[in-house]
C-alpha positions in Angstrom: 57.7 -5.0 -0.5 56.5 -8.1 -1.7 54.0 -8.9 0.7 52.5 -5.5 -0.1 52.4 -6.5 -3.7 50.5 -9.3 -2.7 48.2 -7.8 -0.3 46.8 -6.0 -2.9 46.4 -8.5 -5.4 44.2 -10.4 -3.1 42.1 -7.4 -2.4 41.9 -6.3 -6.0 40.8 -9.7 -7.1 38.2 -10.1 -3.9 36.7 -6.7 -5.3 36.4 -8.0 -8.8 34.5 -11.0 -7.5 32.5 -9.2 -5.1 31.1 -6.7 -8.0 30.5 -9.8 -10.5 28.4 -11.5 -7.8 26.4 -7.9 -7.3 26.3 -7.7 -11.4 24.9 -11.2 -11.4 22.2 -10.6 -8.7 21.0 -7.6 -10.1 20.7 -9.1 -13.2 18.7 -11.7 -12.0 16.5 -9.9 -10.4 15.9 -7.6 -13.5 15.0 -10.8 -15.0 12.9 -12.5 -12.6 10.9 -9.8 -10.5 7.9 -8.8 -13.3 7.5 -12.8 -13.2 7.8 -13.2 -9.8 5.0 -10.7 -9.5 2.8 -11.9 -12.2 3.2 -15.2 -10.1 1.5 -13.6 -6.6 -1.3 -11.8 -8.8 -2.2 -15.4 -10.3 -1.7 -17.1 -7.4 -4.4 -14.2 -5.7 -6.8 -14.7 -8.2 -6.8 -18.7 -8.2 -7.6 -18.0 -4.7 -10.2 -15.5 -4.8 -11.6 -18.3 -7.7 -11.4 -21.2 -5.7 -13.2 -19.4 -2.6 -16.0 -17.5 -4.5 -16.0 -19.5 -7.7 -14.8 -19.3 -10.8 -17.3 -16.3 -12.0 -16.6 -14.0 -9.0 -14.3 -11.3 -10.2 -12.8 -8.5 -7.9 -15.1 -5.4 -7.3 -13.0 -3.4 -5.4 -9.6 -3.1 -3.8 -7.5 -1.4 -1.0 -4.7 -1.6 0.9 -5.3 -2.3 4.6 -2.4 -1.7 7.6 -3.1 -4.2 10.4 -1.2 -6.8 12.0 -1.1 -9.4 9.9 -4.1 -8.0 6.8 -2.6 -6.0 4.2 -5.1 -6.2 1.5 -8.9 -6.5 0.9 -10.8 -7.1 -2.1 -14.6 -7.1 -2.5 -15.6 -9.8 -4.5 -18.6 -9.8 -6.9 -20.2 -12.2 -9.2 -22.9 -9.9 -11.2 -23.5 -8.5 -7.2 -21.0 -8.1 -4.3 -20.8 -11.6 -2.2 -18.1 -11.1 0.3 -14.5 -9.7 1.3 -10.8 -11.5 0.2 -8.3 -10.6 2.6 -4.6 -11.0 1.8 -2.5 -11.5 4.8 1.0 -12.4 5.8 2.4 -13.3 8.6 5.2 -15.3 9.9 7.4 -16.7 13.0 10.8 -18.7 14.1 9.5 -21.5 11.7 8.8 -19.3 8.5 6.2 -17.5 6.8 2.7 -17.8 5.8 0.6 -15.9 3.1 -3.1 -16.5 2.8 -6.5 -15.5 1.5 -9.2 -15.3 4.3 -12.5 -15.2 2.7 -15.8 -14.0 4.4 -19.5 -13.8 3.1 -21.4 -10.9 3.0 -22.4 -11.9 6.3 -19.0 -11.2 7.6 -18.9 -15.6 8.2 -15.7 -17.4 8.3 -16.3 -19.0 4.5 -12.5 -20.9 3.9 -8.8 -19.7 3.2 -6.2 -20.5 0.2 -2.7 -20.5 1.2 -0.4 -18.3 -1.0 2.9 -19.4 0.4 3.5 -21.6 3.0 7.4 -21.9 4.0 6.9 -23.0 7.5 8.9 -26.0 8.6 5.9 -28.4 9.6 3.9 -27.0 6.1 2.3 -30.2 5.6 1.3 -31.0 9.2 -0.4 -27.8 9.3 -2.2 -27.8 5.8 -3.2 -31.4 6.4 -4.4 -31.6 10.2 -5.8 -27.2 10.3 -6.3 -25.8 7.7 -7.9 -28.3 5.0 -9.9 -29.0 8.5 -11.0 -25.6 8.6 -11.5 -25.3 4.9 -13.6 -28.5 4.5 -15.7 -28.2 7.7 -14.6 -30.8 9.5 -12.6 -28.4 12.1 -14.9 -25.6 13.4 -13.4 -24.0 15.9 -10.3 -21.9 14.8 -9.2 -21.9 18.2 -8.1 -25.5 18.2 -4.7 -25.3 17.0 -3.0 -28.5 18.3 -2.2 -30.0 15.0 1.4 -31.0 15.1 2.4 -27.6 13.8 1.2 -25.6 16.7 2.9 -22.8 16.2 1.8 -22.2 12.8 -1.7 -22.7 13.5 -1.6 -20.1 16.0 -0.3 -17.7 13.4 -2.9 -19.3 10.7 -5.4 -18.4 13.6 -4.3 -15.0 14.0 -4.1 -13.9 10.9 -7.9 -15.0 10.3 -8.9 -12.8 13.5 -6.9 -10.2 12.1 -9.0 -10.2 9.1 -11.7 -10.9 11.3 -11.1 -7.4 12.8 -10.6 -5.6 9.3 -14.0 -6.7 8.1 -15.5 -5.4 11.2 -13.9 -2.0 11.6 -14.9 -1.6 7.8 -11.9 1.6 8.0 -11.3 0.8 4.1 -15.0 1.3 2.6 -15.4 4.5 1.2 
């Protein structure tokens, strides 16, 4: 009999810890995911600013369901000058979040990374994609970088986007 007494002590008390951890997570969350979303918008905009300029502004918007592209903006500054894409992506070393900007001339212009939780981040910002961004890399084919694997999904995610902006499915 006492053992039962004691079985159910240990489950009661496991259960009052389990729904205090749940309270505490929730609670968090409450607290945290209108900043935590405020956060990505900003981080978007800097982007779209640091591609087009600081005058460009966002024209128009849609939601996009490819691969890797799940967002386009038309940019403007006084007239349209080219397409923001937000995409996402990510593989067995972590995920990557960008902004692929083209002109109006559907070129290749540069990219702002959003998030970048990869395990080689810095090999890959450092020796790919500040090499793309800055011109001194051209092709984005070339992905040996010492974070190979995350160039290849840096790469892909750019042809994605390539592929949205020439399919054109979300003009109206």
């Amino acid at each position: 009999m006492p053992n039962k007494k004691h079985y159910i002590l240990t489950s009661v008390t496991l259960g009052l810890i389990g729904a205090a951890s749940a309270l505490l997570i929730g609670g968090s969350n409450m607290i945290t995911k209108e900043r935590i979303a405020q956060n990505e918008i900003n981080k978007i905009n800097s982007g779209i600013a640091e591609i087009f300029g600081n005058s460009s502004s966002i024209a128009n918007e849609a939601d996009l369901a490819y691969e890797y592209v799940n967002h386009v903006y038309e940019i403007k500054v006084e007239e349209p000058v080219g397409y923001a894409f937000k995409t996402s992506g990510s593989n067995m070393y972590g995920k990557v979040s960008l902004i692929v900007g083209f002109n109006l001339e559907k070129q290749f212009m540069s990219m702002v990374v959003v998030t970048n939780e990869q395990t080689y981040a810095q090999a890959l910002m450092d020796n790919y994609i500040n090499p793309l961004n800055n011109g001194s890399k051209d092709n984005i084919d070339d992905v040996s970088c010492g974070a190979t694997y995350g160039a290849k999904l840096v790469r892909d995610m750019i042809k994605d986007a390539q592929k949205a902006l020439e399919e054109e499915t979300w003009k109206k």
